[in-house]
C-alpha positions in Angstrom: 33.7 2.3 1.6 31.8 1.7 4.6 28.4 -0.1 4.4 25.5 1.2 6.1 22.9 -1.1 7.4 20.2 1.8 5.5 19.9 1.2 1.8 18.6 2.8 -1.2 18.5 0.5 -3.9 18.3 1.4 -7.8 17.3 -0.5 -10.4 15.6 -4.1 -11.1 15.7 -6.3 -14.3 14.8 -4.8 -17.6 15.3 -1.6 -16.1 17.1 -0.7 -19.7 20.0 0.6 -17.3 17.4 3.2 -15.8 19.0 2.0 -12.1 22.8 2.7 -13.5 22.2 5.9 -14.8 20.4 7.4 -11.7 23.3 6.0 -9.8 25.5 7.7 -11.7 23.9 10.6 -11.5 24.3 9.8 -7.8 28.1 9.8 -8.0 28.1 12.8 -10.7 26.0 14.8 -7.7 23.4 15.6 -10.4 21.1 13.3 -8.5 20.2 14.6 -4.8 16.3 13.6 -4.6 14.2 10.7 -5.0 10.6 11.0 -5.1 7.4 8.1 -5.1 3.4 9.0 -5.0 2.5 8.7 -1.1 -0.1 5.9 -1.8 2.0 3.5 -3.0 4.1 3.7 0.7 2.2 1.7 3.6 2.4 3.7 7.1 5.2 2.0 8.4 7.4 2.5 5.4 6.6 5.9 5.6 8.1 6.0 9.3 10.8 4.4 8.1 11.5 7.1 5.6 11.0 10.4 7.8 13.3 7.7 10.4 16.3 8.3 8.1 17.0 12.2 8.5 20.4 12.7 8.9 21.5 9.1 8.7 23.7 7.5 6.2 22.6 5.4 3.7 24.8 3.2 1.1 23.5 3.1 -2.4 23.0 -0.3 -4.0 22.2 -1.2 -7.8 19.9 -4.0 -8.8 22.7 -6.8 -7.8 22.6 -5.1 -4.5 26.3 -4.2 -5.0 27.3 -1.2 -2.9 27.6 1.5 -4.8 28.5 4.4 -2.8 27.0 6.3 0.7 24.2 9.5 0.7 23.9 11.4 3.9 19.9 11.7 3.9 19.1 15.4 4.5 14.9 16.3 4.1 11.6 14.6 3.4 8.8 16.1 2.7 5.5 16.1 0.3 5.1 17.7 -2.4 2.4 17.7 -5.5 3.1 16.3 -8.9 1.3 19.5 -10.6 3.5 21.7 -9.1 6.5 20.1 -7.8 9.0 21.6 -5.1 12.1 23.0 -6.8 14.0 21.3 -4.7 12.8 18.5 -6.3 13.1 19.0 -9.6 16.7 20.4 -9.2 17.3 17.0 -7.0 16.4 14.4 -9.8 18.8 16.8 -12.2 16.0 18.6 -14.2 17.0 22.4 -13.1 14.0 24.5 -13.3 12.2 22.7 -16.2 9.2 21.3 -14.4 8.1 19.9 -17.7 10.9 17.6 -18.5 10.5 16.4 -14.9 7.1 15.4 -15.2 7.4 13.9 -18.3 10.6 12.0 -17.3 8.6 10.9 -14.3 5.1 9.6 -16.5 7.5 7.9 -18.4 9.4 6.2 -15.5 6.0 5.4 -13.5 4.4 4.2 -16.5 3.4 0.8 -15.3 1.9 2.1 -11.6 -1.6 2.1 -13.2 -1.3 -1.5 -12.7 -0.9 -1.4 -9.8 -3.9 1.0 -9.5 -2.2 4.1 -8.9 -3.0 7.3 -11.3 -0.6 9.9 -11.5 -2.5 13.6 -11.7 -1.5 17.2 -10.8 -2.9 16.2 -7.5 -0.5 13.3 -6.6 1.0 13.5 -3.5 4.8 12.6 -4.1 6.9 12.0 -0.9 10.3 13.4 -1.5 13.8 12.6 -0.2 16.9 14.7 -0.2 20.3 13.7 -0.2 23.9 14.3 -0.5 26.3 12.3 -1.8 29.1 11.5 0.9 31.4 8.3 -0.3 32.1 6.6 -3.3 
């Protein structure tokens, strides 16, 4: 497997394997979005993000071992209240908006922290993908 110099990386300790399953689901191609509220991106991560259409990125887990490569294909914004379907498909959910709001309050839960709230309004910044290499 080649390694990109672009990463996505999944997982962090005490995760509770949250970071191996969604790189599973990677590999499974039940996974093909990634989503995060806009605020907590500065500007120049942002660039960085809309940078990466049509580039390959590999896929790391929280040891930063290469996992396996996405091709990244869209990003765009979306609302939490009413996400895209495209997302929600992407991070495995089908149509069930429900379950992937709840799956995502529950994942996020500690963002309020960091002074983020999660409401229908929340602006989420999405990214498509498509697995390429494992």
């Amino acid at each position: 497997m080649i390694i990109h110099e672009d990463k996505y990386h999944y997982g962090w300790d005490g995760d509770n394997g949250i970071g191996e399953r969604l790189i599973q689901q990677i590999i499974a191609g039940t996974k093909t979005a990634t989503c995060a509220p806009k605020v907590s991106y500065t500007p120049d991560e942002l660039e960085g993000i809309y940078a990466l259409i049509g580039k390959v990125c590999t896929v790391t887990d929280k040891f930063g071992t290469p996992r396996c490569n996405v091709c990244h294909l869209e990003v765009f914004e979306t609302t939490f209240g009413n996400p895209d379907p495209r997302l929600v498909k992407g991070e495995g959910d089908g149509d069930d908006v429900e379950k992937f709001k709840r799956d995502h309050i529950n994942a996020w839960d500690g963002m309020a922290t960091e002074g983020i709230q999660l409401t229908d309004e929340t602006i989420l910044i999405v990214e498509l993908f498509e697995l390429v290499e494992e």
